[in-house]
C-alpha positions as CSV (number, residue, x, y, z in Angstrom):
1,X,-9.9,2.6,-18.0
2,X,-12.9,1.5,-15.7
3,X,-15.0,1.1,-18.2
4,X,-12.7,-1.1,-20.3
5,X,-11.8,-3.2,-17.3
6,X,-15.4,-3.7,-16.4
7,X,-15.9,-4.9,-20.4
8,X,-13.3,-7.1,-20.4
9,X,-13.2,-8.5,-17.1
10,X,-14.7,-11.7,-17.6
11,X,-13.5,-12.6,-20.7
12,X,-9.3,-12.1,-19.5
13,X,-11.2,-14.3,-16.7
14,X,-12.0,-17.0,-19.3
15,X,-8.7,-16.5,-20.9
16,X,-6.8,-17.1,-18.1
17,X,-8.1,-20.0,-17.5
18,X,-7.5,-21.3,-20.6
19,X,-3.8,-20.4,-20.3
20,X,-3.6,-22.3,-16.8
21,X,-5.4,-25.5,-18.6
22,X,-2.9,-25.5,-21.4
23,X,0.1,-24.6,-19.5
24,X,-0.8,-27.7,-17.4
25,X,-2.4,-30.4,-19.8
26,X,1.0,-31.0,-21.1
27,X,2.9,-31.4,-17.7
28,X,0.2,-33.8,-16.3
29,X,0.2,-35.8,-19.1
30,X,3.0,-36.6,-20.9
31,X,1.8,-39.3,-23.5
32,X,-0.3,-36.0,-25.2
33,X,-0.2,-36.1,-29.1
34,X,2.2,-33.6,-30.8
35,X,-0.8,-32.2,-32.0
36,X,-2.3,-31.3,-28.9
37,X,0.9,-30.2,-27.3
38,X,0.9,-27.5,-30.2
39,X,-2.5,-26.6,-29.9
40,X,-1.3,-26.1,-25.9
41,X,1.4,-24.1,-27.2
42,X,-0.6,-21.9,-30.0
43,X,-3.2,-21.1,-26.7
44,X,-0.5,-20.3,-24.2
45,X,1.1,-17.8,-26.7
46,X,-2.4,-16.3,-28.0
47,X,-3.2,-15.8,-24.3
48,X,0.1,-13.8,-23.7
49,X,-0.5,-11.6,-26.3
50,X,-4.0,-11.3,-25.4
51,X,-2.3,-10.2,-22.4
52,X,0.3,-8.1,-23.4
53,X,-2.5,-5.8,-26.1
54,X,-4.6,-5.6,-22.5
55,X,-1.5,-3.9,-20.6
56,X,-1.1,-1.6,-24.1
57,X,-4.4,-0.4,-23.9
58,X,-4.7,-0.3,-19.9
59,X,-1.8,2.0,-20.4
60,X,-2.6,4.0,-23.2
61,X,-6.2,5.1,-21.2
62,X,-3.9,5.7,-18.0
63,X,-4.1,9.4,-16.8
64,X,-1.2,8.5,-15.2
65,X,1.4,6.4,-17.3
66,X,4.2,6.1,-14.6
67,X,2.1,5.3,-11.9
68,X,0.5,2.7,-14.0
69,X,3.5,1.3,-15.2
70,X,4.9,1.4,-10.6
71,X,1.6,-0.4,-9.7
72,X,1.7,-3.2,-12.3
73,X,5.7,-4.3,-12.5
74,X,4.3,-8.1,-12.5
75,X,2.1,-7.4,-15.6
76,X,5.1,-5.8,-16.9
77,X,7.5,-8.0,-16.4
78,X,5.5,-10.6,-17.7
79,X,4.8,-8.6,-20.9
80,X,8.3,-8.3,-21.5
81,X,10.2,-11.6,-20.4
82,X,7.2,-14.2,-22.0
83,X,10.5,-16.8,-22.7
84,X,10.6,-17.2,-18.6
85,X,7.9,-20.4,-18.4
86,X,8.0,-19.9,-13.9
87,X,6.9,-16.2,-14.8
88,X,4.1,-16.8,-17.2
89,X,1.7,-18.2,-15.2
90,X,2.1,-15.7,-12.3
91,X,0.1,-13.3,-15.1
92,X,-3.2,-15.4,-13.7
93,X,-2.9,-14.0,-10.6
94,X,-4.3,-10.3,-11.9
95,X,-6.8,-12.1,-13.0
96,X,-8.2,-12.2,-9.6
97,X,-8.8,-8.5,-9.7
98,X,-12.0,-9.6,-11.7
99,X,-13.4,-12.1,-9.0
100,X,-12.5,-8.8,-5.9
101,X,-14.7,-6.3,-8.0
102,X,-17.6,-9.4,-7.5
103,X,-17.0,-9.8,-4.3
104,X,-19.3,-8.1,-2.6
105,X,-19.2,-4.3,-1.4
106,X,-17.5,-4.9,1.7
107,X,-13.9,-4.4,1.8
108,X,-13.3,-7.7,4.1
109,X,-15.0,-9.6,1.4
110,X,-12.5,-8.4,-1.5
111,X,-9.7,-9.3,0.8
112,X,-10.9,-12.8,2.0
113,X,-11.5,-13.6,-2.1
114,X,-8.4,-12.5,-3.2
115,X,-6.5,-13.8,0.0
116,X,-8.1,-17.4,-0.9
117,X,-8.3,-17.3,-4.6
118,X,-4.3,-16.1,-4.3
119,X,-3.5,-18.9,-1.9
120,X,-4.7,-21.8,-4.0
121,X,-3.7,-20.1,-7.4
122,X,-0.1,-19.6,-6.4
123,X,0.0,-23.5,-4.9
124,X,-1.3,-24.7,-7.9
125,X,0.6,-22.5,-10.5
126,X,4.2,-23.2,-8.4
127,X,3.4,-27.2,-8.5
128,X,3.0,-27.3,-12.1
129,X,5.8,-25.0,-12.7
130,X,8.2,-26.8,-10.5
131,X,7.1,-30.5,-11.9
132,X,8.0,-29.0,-15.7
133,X,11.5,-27.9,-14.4
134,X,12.5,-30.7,-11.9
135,X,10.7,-34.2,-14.0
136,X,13.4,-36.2,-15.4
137,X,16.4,-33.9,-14.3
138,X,19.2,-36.4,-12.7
139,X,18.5,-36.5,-8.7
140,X,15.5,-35.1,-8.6
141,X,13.0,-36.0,-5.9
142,X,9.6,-34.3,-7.5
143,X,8.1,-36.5,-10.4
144,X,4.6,-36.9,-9.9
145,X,1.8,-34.0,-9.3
146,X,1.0,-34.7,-5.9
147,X,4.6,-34.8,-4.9
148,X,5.1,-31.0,-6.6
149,X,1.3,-30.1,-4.9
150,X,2.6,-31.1,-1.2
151,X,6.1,-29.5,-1.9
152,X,4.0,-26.4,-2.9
153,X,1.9,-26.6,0.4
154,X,4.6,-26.6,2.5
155,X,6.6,-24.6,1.1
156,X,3.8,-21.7,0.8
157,X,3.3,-22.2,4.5
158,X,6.5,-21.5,5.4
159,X,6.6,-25.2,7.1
160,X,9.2,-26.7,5.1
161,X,9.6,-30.2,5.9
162,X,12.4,-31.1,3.2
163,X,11.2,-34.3,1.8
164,X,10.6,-32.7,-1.6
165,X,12.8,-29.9,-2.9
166,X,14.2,-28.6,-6.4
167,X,17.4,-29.4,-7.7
168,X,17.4,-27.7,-10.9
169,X,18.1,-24.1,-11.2
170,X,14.2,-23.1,-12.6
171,X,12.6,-25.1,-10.0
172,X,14.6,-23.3,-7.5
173,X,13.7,-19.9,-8.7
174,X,9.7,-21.2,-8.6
175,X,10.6,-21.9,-5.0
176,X,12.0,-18.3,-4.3
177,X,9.1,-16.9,-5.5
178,X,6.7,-19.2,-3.3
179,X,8.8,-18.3,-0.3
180,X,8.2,-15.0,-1.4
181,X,4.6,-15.3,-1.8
182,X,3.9,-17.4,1.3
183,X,5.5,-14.6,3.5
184,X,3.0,-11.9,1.8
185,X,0.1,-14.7,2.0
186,X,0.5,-14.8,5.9
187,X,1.3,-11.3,5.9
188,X,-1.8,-10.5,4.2
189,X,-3.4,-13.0,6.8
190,X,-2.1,-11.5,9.8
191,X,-3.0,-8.0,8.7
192,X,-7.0,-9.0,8.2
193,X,-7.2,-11.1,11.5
194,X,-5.7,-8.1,13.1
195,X,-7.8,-5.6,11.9
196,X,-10.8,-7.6,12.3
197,X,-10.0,-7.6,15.4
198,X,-9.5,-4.2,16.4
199,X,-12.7,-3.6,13.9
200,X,-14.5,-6.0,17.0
201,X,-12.9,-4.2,19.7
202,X,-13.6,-0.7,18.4
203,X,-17.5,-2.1,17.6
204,X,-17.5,-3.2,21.5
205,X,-16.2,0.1,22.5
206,X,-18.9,2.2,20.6
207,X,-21.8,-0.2,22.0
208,X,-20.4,0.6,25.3
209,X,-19.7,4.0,25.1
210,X,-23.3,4.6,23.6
211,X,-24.4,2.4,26.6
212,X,-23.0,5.0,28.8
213,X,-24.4,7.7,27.3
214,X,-27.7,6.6,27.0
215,X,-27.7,6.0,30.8
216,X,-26.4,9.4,31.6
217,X,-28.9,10.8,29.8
218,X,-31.5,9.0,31.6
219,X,-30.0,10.0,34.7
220,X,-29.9,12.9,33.8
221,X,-33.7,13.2,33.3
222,X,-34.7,11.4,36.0
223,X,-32.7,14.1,38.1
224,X,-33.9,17.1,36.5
225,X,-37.3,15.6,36.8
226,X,-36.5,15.3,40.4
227,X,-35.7,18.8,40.7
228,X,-38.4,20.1,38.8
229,X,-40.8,18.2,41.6
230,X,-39.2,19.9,44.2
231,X,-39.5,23.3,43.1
232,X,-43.2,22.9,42.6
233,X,-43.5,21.0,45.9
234,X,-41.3,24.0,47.8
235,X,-44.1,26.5,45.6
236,X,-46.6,24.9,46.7
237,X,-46.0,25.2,50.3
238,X,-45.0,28.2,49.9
239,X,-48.6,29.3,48.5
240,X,-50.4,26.7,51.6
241,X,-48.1,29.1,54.3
């Protein structure tokens, strides 16, 4: 399955970006052609089942299947319920995994990429998702981009301020799932700043303790030096007498 990932990597990459460009052409502008809003649709649906032959074959080469099937519920569900437009684009977020295996060989820098690359994905993906559901329904408050992009920020941040909100039953399910994702977001953030803290800590700790040993060691010497100097000046008065 390695291997397969590693070949296909970039192109589900490509893909998914495709997907986010033609799920969100058609929401930003609305006075698109019939034509192109098909062609939007025809890409959005190619992509899914793109997708979906992707989690068949990531499965199929799976030693184990149930595993597999626990660690990926989002690809899953995804796979399964394509009808659900707020859980569609959600898929781009495994596309991340892509951008962590080019991260670098540190195991910060993976966490920092996908911590970012989450962060900005998730804003953007709930904004457009919550502009489809909420333009045009009776009393809503977000109609324009940057209205749904500011709800999306605060709401991500767990701020809040309640100038924009949903009104419509889909937007308000894209808002439970940003709650949801803004907890794990900070959580995620809490968790690195912690343990790159205690990483620093334990760092300051070693360079002390080696510190301390090193001059132990010297003293050390310097006293069995010491010593040795005054058996041989004791011998040789010994030898004078």
């Amino acid at each position: 399955m390695a291997r397969w990932e590693a070949r296909t990597g970039w192109v589900l990459t490509c893909l998914a970006l495709a997907f986010l460009g033609a799920y969100a052409l058609p929401i930003l502008d609305t006075g698109l052609s019939p034509a192109t809003q098909v062609a939007c649709a025809w890409v959005t649906w190619a992509a899914w089942a793109l997708f979906a032959a992707d989690f068949a074959v990531r499965l199929s080469l799976s030693s184990d299947r149930r595993g597999f099937v626990r660690d990926n519920l989002i690809d899953l569900v995804i796979v399964v319920l394509p009808t659900l437009r707020p859980l569609r684009p959600l898929r781009l977020v495994t596309s991340l995994s892509v951008l962590i295996r080019h991260a670098g060989s540190s195991l910060r820098g993976r966490v920092l990429t996908y911590v970012a690359g989450s962060a900005a994905l998730v804003i953007v993906v709930a904004a457009l998702a919550v502009l489809d559901a909420e333009r045009g329904a009776p009393g809503a408050n977000i109609r324009s981009f940057p209205d749904a992009l500011w709800w999306a920020v605060t709401t991500v941040t767990t701020v809040g301020y309640g100038d924009r909100y949903p009104t419509t039953g889909e937007g308000r399910f894209v808002a439970g799932g940003l709650m949801l994702a803004g907890i794990a977001l900070l959580g995620v953030i809490t968790a690195g700043f912690a343990a790159s803290l205690v990483d620093r800590v334990r760092e300051v700790e070693e360079e002390t303790g080696a510190a301390t040993r090193r001059d132990v060691a010297a003293l050390t010497a310097e006293v069995a030096a010491l010593r040795a100097e005054l058996v041989q000046a004791r011998s040789e008065r010994g030898l004078a007498e």
